[in-house]
C-alpha positions as CSV (number, residue, x, y, z in Angstrom):
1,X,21.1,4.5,-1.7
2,X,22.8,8.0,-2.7
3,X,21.8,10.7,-0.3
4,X,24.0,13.8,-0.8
5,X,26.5,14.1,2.0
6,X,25.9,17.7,3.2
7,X,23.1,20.9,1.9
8,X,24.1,22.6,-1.5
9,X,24.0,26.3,-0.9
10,X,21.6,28.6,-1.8
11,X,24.4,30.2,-4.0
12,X,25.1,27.1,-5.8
13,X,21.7,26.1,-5.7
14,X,20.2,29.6,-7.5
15,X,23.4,29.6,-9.9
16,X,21.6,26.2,-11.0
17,X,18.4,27.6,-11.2
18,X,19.4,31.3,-13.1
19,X,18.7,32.1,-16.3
20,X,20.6,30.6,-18.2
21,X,17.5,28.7,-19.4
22,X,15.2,31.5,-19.7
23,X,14.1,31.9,-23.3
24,X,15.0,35.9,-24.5
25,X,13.0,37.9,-27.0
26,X,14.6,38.5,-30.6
27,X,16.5,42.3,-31.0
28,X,14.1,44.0,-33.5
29,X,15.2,47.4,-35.0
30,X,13.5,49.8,-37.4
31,X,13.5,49.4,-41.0
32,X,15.3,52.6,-42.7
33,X,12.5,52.5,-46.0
34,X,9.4,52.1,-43.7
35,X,9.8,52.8,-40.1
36,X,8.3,48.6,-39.3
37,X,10.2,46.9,-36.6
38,X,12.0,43.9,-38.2
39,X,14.7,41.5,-37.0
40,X,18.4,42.9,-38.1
41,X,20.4,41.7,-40.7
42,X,17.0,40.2,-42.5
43,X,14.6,41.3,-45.7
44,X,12.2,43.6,-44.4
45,X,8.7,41.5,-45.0
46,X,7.1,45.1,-45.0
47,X,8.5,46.8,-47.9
48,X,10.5,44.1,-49.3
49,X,14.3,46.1,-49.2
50,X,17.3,45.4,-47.4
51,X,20.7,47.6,-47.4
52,X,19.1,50.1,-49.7
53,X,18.1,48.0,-52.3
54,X,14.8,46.3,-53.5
55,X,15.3,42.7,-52.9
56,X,11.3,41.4,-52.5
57,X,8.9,43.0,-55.7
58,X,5.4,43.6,-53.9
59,X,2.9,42.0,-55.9
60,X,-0.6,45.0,-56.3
């Protein structure tokens, strides 16, 4: 039967364990037209404009 031949060490042991895993929230900024947060480099769902220009029409 495998039994590991001598303890792992709490550094190699928390280097396993760090948080590398650890899930990390998306980077939002501020929309220039409106002020809403919204992920970068995406169509603001908001106002509908990206890089100046009026990419979404809002329906009334």
């Amino acid at each position: 039967m495998a039994v590991p031949k001598r303890k792992v060490s709490r550094a190699r042991r928390d280097k396993r364990r760090s948080s590398v895993w650890k899930l990390v929230a998306p980077e939002l900024v501020k929309c220039p037209q409106c002020g809403e947060l919204k992920m970068p480099h995406r169509v603001c769902k908001h106002c509908g404009y990206y890089d100046g220009k009026d990419i979404l029409k809002k329906q009334a």
